[in-house]
Every structure is written in structure tokens, then in C-alpha cells.
C-alpha positions in Angstrom: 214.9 47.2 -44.2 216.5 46.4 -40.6 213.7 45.5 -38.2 215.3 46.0 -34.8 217.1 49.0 -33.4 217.9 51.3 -30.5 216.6 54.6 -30.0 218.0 57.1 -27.9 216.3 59.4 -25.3 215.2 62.9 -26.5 212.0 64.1 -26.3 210.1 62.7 -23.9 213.1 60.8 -21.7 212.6 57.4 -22.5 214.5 54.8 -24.7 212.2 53.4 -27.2 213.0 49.7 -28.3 213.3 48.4 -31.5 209.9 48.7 -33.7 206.9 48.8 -39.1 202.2 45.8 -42.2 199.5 48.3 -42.9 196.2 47.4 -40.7 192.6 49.1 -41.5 191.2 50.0 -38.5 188.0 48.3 -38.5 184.8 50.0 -39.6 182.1 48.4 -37.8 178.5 50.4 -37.4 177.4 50.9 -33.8 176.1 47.8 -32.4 172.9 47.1 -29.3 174.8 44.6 -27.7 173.8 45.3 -24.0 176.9 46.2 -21.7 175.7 44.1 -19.2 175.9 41.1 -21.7 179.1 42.1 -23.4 181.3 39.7 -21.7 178.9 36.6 -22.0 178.0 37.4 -25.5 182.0 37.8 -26.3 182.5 34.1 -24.6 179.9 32.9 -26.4 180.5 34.0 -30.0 182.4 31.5 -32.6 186.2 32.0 -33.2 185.6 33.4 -37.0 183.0 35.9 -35.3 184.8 37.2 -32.4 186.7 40.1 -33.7 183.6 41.7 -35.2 181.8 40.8 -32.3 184.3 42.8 -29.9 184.3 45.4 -32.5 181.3 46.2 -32.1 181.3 45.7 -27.7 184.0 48.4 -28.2 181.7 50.6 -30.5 178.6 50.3 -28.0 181.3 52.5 -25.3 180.8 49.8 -22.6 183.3 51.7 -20.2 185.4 50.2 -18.7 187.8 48.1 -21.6 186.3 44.5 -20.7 189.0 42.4 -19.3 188.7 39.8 -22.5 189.6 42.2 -25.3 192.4 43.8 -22.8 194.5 40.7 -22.3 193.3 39.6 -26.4 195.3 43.3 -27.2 197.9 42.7 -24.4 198.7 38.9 -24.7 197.6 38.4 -28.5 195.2 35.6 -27.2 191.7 35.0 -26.4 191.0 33.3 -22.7 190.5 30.2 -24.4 193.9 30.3 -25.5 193.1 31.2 -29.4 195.7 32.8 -30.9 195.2 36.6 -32.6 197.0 37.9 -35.5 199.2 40.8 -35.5 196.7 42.7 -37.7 193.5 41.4 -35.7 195.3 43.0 -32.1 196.0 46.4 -33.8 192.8 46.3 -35.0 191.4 45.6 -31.8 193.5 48.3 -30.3 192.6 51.0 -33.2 188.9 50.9 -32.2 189.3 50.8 -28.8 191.5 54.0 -28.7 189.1 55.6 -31.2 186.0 54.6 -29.1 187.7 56.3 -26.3 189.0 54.0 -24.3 191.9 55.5 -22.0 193.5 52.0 -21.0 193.5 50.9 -25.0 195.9 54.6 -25.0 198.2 53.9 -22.7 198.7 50.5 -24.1 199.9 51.8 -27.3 201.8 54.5 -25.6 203.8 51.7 -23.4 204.4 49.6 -26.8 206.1 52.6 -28.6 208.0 53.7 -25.6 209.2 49.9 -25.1 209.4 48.4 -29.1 207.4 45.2 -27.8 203.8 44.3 -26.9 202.9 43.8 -23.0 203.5 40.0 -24.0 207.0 40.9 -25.1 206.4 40.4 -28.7 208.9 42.7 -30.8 207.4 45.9 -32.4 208.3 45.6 -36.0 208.4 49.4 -37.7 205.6 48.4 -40.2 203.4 47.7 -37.2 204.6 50.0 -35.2 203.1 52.9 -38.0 199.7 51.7 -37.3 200.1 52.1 -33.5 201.1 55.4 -34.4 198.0 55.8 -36.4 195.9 54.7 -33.5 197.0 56.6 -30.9 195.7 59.5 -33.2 192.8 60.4 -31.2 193.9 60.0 -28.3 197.3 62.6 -28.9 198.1 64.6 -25.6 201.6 66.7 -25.5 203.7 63.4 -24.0 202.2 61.6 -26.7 202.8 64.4 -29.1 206.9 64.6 -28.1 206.9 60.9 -28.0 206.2 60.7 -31.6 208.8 63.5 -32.4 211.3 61.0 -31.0 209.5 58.1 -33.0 209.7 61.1 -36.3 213.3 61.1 -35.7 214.5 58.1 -34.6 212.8 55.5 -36.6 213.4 56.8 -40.2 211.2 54.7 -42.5 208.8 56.3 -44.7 205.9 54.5 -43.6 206.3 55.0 -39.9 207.3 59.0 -40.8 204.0 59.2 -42.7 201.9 57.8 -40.1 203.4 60.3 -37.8 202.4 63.7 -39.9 199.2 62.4 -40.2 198.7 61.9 -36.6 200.2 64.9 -35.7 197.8 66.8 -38.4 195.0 67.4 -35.0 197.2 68.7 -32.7 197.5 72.3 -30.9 201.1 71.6 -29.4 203.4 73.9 -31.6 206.0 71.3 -31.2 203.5 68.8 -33.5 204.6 71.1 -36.2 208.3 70.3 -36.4 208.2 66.5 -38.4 206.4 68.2 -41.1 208.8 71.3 -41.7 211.5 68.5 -41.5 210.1 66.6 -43.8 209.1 69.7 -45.9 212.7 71.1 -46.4 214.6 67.4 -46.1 211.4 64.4 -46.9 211.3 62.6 -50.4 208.2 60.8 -52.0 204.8 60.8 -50.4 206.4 61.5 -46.7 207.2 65.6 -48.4 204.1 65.6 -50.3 202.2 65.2 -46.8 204.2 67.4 -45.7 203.9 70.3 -47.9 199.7 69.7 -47.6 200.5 70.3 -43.6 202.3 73.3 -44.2 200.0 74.6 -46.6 197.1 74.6 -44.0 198.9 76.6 -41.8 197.8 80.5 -41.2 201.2 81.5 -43.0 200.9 78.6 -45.7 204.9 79.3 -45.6 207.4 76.9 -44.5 209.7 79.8 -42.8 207.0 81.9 -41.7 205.6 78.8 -40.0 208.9 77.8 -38.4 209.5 81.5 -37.0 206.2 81.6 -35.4 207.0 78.1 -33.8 210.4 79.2 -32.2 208.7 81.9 -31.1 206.2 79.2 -29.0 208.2 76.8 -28.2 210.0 77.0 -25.0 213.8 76.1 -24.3 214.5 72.3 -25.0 215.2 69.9 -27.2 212.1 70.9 -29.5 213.5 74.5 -29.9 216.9 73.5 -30.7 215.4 71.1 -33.4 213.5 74.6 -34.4 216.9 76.2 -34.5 218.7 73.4 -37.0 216.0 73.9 -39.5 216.3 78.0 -39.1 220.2 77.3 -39.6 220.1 74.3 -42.7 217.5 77.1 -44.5 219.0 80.1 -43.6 215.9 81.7 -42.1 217.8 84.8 -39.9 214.6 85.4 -37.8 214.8 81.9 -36.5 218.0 82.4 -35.1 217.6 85.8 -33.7 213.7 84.6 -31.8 215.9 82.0 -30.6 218.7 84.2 -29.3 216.3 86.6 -26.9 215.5 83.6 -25.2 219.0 81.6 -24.4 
């Protein structure tokens, strides 16, 4: 498994640098620390304590991202100069993306566009499916063709999976494209995902799916992608959608 590589702009015009272990997001219950007292009680809490205790500062929805857990996600350290580890920062960033934090976003947008954390640490692909995974909530349609570029540029089946499953929630008809690729052309668990994606669908047919897509999508890369898959499966109507609008 190589763990560095370029990527080349498609999608969403950027180069994405070179990016792979599985981290839970944590599952903390809603905590009472006061937001007025999240940054004392954070500076005051033991080392073996202070992940759960920003857990749960991040769970309380103390807007804005306190400065401490920012530069913990951004540098991998605390202010005191404590060292994080790898799984402990996404962690970090998984809650505070899912809590609804719109810097905690953009800092996982700017690590998959860049294939390295704000502190320059390389993004390995294993780690780089768990960003994917956190972004999740967060999904609007740059982030949704910047994980189409991820889909196709980074081709390992964990970082593949963790971008059908994000893509599951969203409306942009171009989220739909990684899993009829990976329906028609996916092995293992990355086509069995897919198939259950394409199943939910109104049509609950591949090429019924992918006709009504070309028929949304507008002129661009995602459309031509459209197009290959209407080709490789010989779907005609595909072809001819696509046609009317060149």
C-alpha cells in the first residue's frame, strides 16, 4: 500500500497532496460545562482527562471553536506543549464538525485538498478515510465534488468506502456518481455499499439511476464521468441525454 502520491485537478480545481487507521468518533453524552468556563476548565483538567473533557466543551455547542482545541486539531498539541495522537486529533475534529462547528469544516476540507495537517504532518490514506468520514455532516456541493476527486484519485478501499457513505446524505446529483462506479466496476465491501446506495434510489436501477443523473447534471467533468459509465454499460439513453446538451 503506497502512502504518498499526487493527485491531479478535476473536480473541484485543486491538487490534492498525498493522503489512509480507522478512528471512532467519540461518543460523549452532552455535558453542563458552562461556556463561559470552557477554556479554564480545559486548562485545568489532567492530561489523561483532557480529550473527554473537550469532548464534551464541543458537545455543550460553546460557539465559537475555543482557540485550545483549534490549534490541539491544527498543530497536534495542547498549549502546554503535550503531544496528541493521530487518532485523538481526528477525534477531536470528528465531534467538532458534527457539533457544528464551521471552522472544525473547513479544517478538514483544507487537509484533503492539501494531503497534510495545518502543521504540515502528511495525510496518510487510512487517516485521510476518517476525515472523509467527518466532514459528513458538514457536506456542501464543493465538498461534495471534492470527494469525487478524492473517489477517484485515491483508490483504496477504505478511503472509497468512507466516501459512499458520506456521500449517502447528499442532494447534489453528482454525489451519485462513486457509487454507480463502484456498482458496475467496485469489488468487496466498497460494491456491496454500493449496490445498498443504488438500491435506495427511486429507480432502485443502476441505469435508470445514471440516466436520470445525466439528465441533471450540467456540462463538466461530472457529466462526462456520467457519459463513461453510459458508454462501459452500454446504456444508449445515457449517450443520447448527453448529446441534446453538447
Amino acid at each position: 500500500m503506497s502512502s504518498s502520491w499526487k493527485l491531479h485537478r478535476v473536480f473541484v480545481g485543486v491538487r490534492l497532496g498525498a493522503w489512509i487507521a480507522p478512528v471512532c468518533a467519540a461518543t460523549v453524552a452532552w455535558s453542563a460545562i458552562p461556556c463561559d468556563q470552557a477554556a479554564k476548565t480545559l486548562a485545568g483538567t489532567p492530561v489523561p482527562q483532557r480529550i473527554a473533557t473537550a469532548t464534551e466543551i464541543l458537545q455543550s455547542d460553546c460557539q465559537p471553536l475555543l482557540p485550545e482545541i483549534s490549534n490541539a486539531i491544527r498543530t497536534r498539541h495542547w498549549s502546554d506543549a503535550v503531544a496528541l495522537l493521530e487518532d485523538q486529533r481526528i477525534s477531536l475534529l470528528d465531534t467538532a464538525i458534527a457539533a457544528g462547528y464551521g471552522e472544525a469544516a473547513d479544517i478538514a476540507v483544507r487537509v484533503l485538498e492539501k494531503g497534510a495537517w495545518p502543521d504540515g504532518t502528511a495525510l496518510n490514506p487510512l487517516a485521510g478515510a476518517k476525515v472523509v468520514e467527518a466532514l459528513a455532516p458538514a457536506l456542501d456541493r464543493y465538498r461534495v465534488l471534492l470527494l469525487l476527486d478524492v473517489y477517484e484519485q485515491v483508490q483504496i478501499p477504505e478511503v472509497s468506502l468512507s466516501v459512499l457513505e458520506a456521500l449517502r446524505g447528499s442532494k447534489e446529483p453528482e454525489a451519485l456518481l462513486p457509487a454507480l462506479d463502484a456498482y458496475w466496476n467496485g469489488t468487496g465491501d466498497v460494491q456491496a455499499l454500493a449496490s445498498q446506495v443504488v438500491a435506495a434510489q427511486p429507480e432502485t436501477k443502476a441505469p435508470a439511476v445514471l440516466v436520470r443523473l445525466a439528465e441533471a447534471l450540467p456540462t463538466g467533468p461530472a457529466l462526462d464521468w456520467a457519459g463513461r459509465l453510459g458508454k462501459q454499460q452500454g446504456i444508449s439513453a445515457v449517450s443520447d441525454v448527453i448529446g441534446k446538451k453538447k
